[in-house]
N, C-alpha and C positions, 0 to 999 in steps of 0.2 A: 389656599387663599381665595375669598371670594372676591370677584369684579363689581364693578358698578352693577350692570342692569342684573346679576344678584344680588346686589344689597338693595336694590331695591324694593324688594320684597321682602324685608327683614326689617320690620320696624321700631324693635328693640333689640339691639345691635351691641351695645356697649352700656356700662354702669360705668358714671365716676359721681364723687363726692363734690358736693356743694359746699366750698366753705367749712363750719364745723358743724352748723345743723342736722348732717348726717343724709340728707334731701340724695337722693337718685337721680340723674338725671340722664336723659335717651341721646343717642346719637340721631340728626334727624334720619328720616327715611331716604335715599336717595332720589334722585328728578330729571323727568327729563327732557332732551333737548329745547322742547317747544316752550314746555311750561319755565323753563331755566332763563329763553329770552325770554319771554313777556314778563318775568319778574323784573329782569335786569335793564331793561324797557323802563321801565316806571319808576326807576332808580338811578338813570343816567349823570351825570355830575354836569353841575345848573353851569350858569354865567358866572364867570372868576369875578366876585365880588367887588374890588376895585374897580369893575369898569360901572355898575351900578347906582352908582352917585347916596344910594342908602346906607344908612347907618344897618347891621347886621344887628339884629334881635337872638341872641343867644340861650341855648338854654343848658345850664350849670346845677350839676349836684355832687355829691361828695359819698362816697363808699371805702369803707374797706375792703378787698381783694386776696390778702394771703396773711394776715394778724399784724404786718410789720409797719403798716403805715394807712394813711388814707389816700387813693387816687381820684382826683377829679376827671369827671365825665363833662364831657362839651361836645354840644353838637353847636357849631356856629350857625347863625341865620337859622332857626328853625321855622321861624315866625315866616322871617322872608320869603323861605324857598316851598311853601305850604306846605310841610311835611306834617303838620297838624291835622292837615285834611284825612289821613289815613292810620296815626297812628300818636298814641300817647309818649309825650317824653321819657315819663316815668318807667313805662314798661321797656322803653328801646337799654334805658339804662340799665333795669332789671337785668334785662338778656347778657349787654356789653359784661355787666360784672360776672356774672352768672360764667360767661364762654372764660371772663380771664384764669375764675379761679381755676375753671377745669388744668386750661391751655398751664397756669404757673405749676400744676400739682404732675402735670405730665413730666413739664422741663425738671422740674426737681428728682423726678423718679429716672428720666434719662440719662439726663447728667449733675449727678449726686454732686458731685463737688466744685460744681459750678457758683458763684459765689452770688447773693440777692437780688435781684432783680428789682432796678430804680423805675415801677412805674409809678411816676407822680402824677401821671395823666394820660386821656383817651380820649381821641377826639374823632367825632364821626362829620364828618366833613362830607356836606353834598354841592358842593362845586371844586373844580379845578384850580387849581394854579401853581405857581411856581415850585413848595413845597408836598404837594400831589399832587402830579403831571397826568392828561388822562391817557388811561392806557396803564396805569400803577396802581397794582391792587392794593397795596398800604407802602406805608413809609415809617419807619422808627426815626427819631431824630433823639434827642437828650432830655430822655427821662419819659418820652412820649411817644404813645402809637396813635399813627393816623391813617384811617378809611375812610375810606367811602360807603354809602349803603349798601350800592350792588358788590360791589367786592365783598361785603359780610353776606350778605346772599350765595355767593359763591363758594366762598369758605366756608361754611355752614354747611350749605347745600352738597358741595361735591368734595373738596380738600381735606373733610374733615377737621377743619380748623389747622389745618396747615400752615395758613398765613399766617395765623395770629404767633404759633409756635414759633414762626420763622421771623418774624419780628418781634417776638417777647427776648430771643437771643440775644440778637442785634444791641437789647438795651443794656446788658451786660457783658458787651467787651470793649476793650480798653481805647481801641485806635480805629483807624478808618483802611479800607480797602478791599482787595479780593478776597484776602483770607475770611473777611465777616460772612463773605457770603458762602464761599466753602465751608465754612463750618455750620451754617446756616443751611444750605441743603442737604449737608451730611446726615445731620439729624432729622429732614424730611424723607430722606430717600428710605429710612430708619422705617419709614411706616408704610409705605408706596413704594414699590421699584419703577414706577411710573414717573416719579420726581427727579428717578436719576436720568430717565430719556430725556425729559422735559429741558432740563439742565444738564446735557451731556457735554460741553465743554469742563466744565469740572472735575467728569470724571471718566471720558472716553477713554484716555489713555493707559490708565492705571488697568479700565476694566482689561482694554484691547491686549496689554503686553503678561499679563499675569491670571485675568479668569477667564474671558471671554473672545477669542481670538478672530470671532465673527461678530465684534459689535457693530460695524462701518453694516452690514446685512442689517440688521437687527434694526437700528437706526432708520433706514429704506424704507423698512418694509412698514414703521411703527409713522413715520409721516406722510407718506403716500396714500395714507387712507382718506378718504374724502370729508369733506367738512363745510359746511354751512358758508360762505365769503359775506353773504349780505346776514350777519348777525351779528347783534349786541354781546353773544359771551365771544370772547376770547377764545382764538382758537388754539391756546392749547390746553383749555376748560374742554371742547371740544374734542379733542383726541382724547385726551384724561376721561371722558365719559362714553365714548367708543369701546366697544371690545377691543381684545386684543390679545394675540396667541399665549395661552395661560402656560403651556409648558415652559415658552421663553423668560415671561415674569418672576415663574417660578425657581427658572435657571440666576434670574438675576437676583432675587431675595436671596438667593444662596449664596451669590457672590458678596453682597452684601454681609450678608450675616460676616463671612470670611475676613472682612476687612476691618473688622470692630476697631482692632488695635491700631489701623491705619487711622481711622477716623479720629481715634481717643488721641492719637499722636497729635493730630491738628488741632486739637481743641486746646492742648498741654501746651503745645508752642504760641499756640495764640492768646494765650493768658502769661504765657511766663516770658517771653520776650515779641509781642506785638508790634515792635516797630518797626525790627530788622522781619519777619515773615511777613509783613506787607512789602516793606522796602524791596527785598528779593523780587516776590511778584510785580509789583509795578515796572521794577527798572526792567525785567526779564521779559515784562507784558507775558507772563503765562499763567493764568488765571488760576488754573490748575497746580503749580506751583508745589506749593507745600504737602499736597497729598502725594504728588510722584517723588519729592524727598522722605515723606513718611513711608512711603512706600517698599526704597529700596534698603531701610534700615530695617523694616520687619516680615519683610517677604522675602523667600530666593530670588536672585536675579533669573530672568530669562536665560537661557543658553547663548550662547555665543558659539556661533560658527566661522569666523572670520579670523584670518591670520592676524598674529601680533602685530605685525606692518599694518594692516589695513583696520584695523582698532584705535591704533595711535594717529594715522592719518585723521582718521572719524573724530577723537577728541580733537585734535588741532581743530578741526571745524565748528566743536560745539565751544572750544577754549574763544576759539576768535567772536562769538556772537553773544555767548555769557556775559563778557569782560565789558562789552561796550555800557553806555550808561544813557546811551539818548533817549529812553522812554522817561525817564524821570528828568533827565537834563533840560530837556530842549522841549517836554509836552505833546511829541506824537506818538504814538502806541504800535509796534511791532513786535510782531511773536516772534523771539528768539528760538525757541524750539523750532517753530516751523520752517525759520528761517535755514535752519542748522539741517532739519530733516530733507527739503530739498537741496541743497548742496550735496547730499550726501546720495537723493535721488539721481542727479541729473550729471554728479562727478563720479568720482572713482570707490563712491559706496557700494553695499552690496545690493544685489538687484530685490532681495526679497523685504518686503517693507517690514517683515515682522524683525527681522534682523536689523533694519535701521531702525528698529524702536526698541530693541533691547539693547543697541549699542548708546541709547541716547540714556537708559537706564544707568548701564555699567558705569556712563560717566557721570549721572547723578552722584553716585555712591564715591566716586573717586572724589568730587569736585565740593561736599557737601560733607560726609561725615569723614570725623577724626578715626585717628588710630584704634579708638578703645568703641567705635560703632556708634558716637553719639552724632547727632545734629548740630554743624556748626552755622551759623549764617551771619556772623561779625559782618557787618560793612567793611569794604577792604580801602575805602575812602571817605575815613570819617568829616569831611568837608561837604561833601556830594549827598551822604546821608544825610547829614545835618541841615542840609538847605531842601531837602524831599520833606521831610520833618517839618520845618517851616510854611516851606507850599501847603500842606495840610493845614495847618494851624488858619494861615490866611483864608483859608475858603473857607475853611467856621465863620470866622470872623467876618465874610463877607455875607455867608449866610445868616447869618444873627440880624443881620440889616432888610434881611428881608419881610414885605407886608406880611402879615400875619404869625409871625413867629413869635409865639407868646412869650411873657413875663419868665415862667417856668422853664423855657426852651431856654432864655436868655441867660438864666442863671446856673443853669447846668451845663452849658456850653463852655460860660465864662470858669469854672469851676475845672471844666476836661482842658483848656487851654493850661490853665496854671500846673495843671497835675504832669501835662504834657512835655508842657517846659523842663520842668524838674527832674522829668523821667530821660529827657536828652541831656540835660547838662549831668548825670548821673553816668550818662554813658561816655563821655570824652574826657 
């Protein structure tokens, strides 16, 4: 696999298809650190338009993207924020369609039976606010992707379009939560083993108990490398553009490769019951969640070295932390895993931590799949679900009320409410 500062030297790199024209086109060349800020410099996201007192001069065109519809392109304020001084509309839209079709012709070759993709719009947004916060490389909302300049700079330049990938997802699943985004870097990590460091809450513990038994090493040694503090990229664009020990990458693409079925698992549940694979992660607060259930239905458990006694002790303690409900109940956020992993550190666990994590394994598989090996995750308190269900709905709905959330936003939101509804009263 080659690294950054060789690809940098590779300046056609990849061939994908444009549309149905048949057009070629390059992956850019790689870039680096200096020249990556002073792009992203010149790019920075303006004054949050609300406080401006001006009416925003927009500029709107309309394209097709993958044969199945038309998406409108919007850059809000183009006029305002002088983005004319450096660059034609027509051409930024050229690009914008140009990257989607690539980015939709990937997601469809990844995941074949992923079902259409609503983008009804793309908005290249060069100020901040509520709905891009700065410091957020894009944002999907309902039916829309939203960047910023330097963020397509970035993705372009270094991610290989990785954001867009990981936001073109987002627009095609069903509900709201961890799980989008678990499956949303699953299919990043797919291209980069860089994305899984990046994002290791997601997937540190599946790696640590089943491939790689020195991730917590690995981890250390991949952010302890130095980095720029007074710079415009992002620093973890920044280590992403850094070398980095290729046999280790190369150990993790392979752990990768290994978990296909883990990931396909995630994707399967979060399309065919979406409400309950959030619900589970939010109330549990373990973001990771549904991958360490996917987990322990299609890979061996880890060994266990511990007496019957002290195995049943160990579940009594992950029983009593699963069971509670106050991440969803009550709105504060605690990792019940972690919770359960110390108790079992600083009690009558076992002293070697790989054994406290394969015991917290053994009781996934007990506490999660049925007799015949399948994934259960019913709400065991259809009252409790049903009011978690609710709380989401509500924060659409307060978001819809937000400046700038377009016509388009409003109408596909209002559309995911109704579908929503129907899909919980389906279930009671």
């Amino acid at each position: 696999m080659l690294r950054p500062k060789q690809r940098a030297w590779i300046t056609l790199t990849i061939a994908l298809w444009l549309g149905g024209s048949g057009q070629l086109l390059a992956e850019e060349p790689r870039i680096g650190l200096g020249e990556l800020d002073s792009l992203v410099s010149q790019h920075l996201p303006k004054q949050d338009p609300g406080l401006t007192g001006r009416t925003l001069k927009n500029y709107v065109a309309r394209q097709p993207v993958d044969g199945s519809g038309i998406t409108t392109f919007l850059i809000p304020g183009f006029e305002n924020y002088d983005c004319g001084k450096c660059h034609q509309p027509e051409q930024l839209v050229q690009k914008a369609a140009g990257r989607m079709k690539r980015v939709l012709g990937r997601l469809k070759e990844t995941l074949p039976g992923n079902r259409p993709v609503p983008l009804r719009q793309y908005i290249i947004q060069p100020y901040s606010d509520a709905l891009l916060q700065p410091g957020q490389l894009a944002h999907a909302t309902f039916d829309t992707i939203r960047i910023s300049p330097g963020s397509i700079l970035i993705d372009s330049k270094v991610y290989g379009e990785a954001t867009h990938l990981h936001e073109t997802l987002h627009l095609t699943q069903s509900f709201l939560g961890h799980v989008n985004e678990l499956e949303a870097y699953g299919l990043n990590i797919r291209s980069d083993p860089q994305f899984l460091i990046l994002n290791f809450p997601y997937f540190e513990k599946v790696l640590e108990a089943f491939f790689i038994p020195d991730m917590t090493q690995i981890l250390n040694a991949y952010f302890k490398r130095n980095i720029r503090e007074k710079s415009n990229v992002p620093r973890e664009t920044q280590w992403f553009l850094n070398e980095f020990d290729e046999a280790t990458l190369q150990r993790l693409s392979e752990a990768i490769a290994k978990m296909e079925p883990v990931l396909a698992e995630v994707s399967r549940l979060n399309r065919d019951i979406p409400l309950q694979a959030a619900y589970w992660s939010d109330r549990t607060g373990v973001r990771s969640l549904l991958l360490e259930i996917a987990a322990v239905k299609h890979l061996p458990l880890p060994q266990l070295k511990v007496s019957e006694e002290a195995k049943d002790w160990a579940f009594g303690v992950f029983d009593l932390q699963f069971n509670k409900d106050d991440n969803t109940r009550l709105g504060y956020i605690i990792d019940r895993r972690k919770e359960a992993l110390m108790h079992l550190q600083y009690g009558k666990g076992p002293k070697d931590p790989s054994q406290r994590l394969a015991l917290y394994f053994h009781y996934l598989k007990k506490r999660f799949l049925d007799g015949a090996g399948e994934i259960r995750l019913a709400a065991d308190n259809p009252q409790a679900f049903a009011e978690y269900v609710n709380q989401k709905i509500k924060g659409v709905e307060t978001m819809i009320q937000l400046p700038g959330f377009t016509p388009v936003e409003k109408e596909a939101a209002r559309a995911w409410i109704v579908t929503i509804r129907k899909n919980l009263a389906a279930l009671q």
